[in-house]
VEXBA-285488 format. One record per residue (C-alpha): chain; residue in three letters; x, y, z. Coordinates in Angstrom, 3 decimals. Layout:
SITE kette rest       xx       yy       zz
SITE     A  ALA        X        Y        Z
...
END
This chain:
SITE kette rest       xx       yy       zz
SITE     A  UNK    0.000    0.000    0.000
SITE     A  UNK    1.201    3.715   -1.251
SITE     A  UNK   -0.013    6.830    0.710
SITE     A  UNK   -0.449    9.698   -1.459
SITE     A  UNK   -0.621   12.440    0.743
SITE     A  UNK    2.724   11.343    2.431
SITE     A  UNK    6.035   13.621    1.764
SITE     A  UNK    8.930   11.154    0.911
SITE     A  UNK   12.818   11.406    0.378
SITE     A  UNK   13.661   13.542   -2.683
SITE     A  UNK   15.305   10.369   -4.522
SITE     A  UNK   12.039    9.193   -4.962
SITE     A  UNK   10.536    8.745   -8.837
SITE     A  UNK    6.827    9.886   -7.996
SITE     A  UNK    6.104    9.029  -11.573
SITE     A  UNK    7.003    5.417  -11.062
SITE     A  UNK    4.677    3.317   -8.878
SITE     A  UNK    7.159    0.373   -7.968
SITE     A  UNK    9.953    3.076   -6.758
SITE     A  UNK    7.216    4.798   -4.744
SITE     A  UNK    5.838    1.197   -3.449
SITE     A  UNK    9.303    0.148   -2.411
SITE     A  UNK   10.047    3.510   -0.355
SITE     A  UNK    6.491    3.606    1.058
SITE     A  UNK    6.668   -0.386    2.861
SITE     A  UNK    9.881   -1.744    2.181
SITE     A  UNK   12.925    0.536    1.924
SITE     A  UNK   14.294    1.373    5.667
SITE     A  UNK   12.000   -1.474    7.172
SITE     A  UNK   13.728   -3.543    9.210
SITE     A  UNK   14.604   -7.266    7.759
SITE     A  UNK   15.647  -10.593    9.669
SITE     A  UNK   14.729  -12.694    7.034
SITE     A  UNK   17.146  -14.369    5.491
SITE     A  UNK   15.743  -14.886    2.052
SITE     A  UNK   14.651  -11.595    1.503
SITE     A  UNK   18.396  -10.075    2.939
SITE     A  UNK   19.617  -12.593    0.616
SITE     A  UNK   17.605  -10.837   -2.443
SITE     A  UNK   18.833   -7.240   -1.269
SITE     A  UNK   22.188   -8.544   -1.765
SITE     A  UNK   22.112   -9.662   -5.159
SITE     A  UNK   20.077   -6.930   -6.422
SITE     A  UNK   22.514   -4.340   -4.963
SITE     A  UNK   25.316   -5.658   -6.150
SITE     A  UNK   23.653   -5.325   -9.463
SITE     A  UNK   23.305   -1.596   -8.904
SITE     A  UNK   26.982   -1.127   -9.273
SITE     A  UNK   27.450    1.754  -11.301
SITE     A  UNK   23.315    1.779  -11.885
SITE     A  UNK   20.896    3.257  -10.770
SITE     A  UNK   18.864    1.521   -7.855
SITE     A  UNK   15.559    2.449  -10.117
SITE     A  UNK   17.011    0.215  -12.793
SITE     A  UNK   17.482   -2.794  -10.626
SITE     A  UNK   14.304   -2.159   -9.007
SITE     A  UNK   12.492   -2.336  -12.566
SITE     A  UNK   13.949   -5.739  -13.205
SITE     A  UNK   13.035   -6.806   -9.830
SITE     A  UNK   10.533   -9.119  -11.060
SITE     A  UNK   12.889  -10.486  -13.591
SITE     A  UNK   15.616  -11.430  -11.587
SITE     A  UNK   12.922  -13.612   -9.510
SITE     A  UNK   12.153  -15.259  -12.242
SITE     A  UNK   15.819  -16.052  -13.918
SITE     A  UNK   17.218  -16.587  -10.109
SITE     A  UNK   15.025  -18.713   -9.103
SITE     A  UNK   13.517  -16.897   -6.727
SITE     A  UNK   16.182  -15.694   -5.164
SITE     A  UNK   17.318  -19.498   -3.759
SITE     A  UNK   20.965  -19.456   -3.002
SITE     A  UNK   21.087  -22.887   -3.133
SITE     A  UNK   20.055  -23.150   -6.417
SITE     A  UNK   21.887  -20.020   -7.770
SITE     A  UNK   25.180  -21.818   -6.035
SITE     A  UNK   24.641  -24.697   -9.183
SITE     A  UNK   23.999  -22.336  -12.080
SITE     A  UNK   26.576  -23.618  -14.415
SITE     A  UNK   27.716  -22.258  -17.908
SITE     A  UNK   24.543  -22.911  -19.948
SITE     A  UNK   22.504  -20.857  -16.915
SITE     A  UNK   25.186  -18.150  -17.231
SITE     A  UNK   24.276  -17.956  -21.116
SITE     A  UNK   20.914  -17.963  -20.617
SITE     A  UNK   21.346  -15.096  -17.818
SITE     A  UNK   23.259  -12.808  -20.346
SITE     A  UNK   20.121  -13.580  -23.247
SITE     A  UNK   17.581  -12.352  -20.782
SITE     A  UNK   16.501   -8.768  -21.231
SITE     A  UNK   14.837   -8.600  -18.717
SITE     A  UNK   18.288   -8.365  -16.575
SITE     A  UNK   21.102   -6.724  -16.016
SITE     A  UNK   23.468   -8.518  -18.743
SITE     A  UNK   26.658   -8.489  -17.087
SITE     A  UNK   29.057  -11.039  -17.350
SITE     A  UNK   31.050  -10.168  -14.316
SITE     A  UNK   27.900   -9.451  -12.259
SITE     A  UNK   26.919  -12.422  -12.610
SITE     A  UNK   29.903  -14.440  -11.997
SITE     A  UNK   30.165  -12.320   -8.812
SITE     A  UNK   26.097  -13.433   -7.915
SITE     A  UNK   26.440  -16.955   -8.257
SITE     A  UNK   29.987  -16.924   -5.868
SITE     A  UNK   28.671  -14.570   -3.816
SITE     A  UNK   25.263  -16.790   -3.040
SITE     A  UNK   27.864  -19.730   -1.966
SITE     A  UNK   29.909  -17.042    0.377
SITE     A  UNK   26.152  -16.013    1.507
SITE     A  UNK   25.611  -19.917    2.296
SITE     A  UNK   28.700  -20.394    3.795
SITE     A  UNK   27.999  -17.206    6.574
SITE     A  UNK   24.554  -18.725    7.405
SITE     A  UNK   25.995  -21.625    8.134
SITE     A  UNK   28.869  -20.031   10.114
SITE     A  UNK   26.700  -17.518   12.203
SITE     A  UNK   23.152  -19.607   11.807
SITE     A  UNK   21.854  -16.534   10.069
SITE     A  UNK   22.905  -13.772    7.902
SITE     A  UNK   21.116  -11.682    9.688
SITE     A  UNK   23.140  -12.685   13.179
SITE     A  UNK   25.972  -11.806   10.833
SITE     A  UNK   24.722   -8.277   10.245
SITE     A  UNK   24.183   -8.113   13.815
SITE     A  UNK   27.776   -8.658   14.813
SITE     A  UNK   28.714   -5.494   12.658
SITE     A  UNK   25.535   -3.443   13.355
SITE     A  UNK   24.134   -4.149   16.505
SITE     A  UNK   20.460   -3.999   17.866
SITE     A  UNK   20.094   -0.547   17.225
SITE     A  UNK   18.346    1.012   13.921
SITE     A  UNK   21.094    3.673   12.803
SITE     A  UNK   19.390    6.998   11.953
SITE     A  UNK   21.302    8.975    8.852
SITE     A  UNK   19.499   10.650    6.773
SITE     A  UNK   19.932    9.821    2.967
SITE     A  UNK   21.989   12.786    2.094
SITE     A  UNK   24.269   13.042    4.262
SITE     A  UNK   26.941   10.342    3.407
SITE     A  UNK   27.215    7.140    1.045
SITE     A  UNK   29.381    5.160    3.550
SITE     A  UNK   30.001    4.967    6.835
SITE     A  UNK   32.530    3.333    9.253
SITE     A  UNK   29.900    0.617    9.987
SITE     A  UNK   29.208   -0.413    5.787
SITE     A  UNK   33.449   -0.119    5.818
SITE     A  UNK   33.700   -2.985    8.145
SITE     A  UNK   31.299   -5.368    6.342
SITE     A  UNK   32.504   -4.455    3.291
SITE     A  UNK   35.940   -5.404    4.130
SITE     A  UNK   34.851   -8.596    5.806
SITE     A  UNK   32.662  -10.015    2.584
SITE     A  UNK   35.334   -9.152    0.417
SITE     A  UNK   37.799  -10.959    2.480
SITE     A  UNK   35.626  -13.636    2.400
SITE     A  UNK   35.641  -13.379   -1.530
SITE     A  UNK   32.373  -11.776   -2.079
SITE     A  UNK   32.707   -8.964   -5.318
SITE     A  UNK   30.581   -5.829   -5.930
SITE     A  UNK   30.376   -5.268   -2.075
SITE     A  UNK   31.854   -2.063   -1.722
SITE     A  UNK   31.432    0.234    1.195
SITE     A  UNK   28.980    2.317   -1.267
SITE     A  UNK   26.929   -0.732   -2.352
SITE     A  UNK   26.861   -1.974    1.264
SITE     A  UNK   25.916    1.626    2.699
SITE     A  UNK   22.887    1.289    0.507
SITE     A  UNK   22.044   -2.376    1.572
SITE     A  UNK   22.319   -1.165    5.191
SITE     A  UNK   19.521    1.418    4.435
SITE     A  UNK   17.044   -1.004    1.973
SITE     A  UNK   17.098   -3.756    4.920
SITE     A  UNK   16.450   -0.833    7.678
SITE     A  UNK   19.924   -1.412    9.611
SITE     A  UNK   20.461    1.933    9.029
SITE     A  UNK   17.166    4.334    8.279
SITE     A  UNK   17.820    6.839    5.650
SITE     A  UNK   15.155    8.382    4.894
SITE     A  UNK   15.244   12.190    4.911
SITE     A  UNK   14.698   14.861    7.079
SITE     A  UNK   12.275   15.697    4.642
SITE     A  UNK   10.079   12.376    4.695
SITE     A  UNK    6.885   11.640    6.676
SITE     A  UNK    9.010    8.091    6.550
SITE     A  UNK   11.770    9.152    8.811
SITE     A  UNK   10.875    6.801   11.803
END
């Protein structure tokens, strides 16, 4: 459910209904689940260099071609899934991207099984606390630093302190939205 008379963060597209969905009951909302942190994950690490928009448009998309986001299927894809990946146009088509989802979903397996949950993982990092910074003032922080540097030490790829900032904020570890927002909770 929207709410039209609501004032939301400036990055908003009012003209699109699935960007205004996904900052109106999902965006800053805190997540434990698993499955749907997992999803985050991938999809952000398809917004390197993008646009969050995009990836959001081709949301639907990349449930479909990924299997619904199951790790432990995306763990098998093998070269004839890769080629059928980079035919869909309905995704974001690259190669490296990709590559990257498929080892980071066995990385992603591999911490669930370490810490029982991903989300315990993000805990370790983050805390119990929701971390109020609003959108604008910063695309990193010490906090998406430190779990950046882990996952990539743990050989996960597009997880950059930028990409991870952003993660932070769509699974409501940190809330974002804007001084500006009726959202800001």
């Amino acid at each position: 459910m929207t709410y039209p008379e609501r004032k939301r963060c400036r990055w908003v597209n009012l003209k699109n209904p699935r960007y205004v969905a996904y900052h109106d009951t999902e965006w800053g909302v805190p997540v434990q689940d698993d499955h749907t942190l997992y999803e985050l994950l991938i999809l952000e690490s398809f917004q390197a260099g993008l646009s969050w928009e995009c990836v959001l448009n081709k949301r639907d998309a990349f449930r479909r071609a990924y299997d619904d986001f199951d790790p432990e299927k995306v763990v098998r894809y093998d070269e004839q899934k890769i080629a059928s990946l980079l035919a869909d146009p309905g995704l974001i088509r690259n190669r490296l991207k990709i590559l990257a989802s498929i080892r980071n979903s066995r990385i992603f397996l591999e911490i669930q099984q370490e810490y029982g949950s991903f989300y315990t993982y993000l805990k370790r990092f983050a805390g119990n606390d929701v971390i109020v910074e609003p959108y604008d003032l910063q695309t990193t922080s010490p906090l998406s630093d430190a779990i950046s540097k882990d996952l990539y030490k743990r050989g996960m790829r597009f997880v950059g302190s930028t990409i991870i900032y952003s993660y932070l904020q769509a699974v409501g570890i940190i809330n974002g939205h804007g001084t500006e927002c009726d959202f800001l909770r």
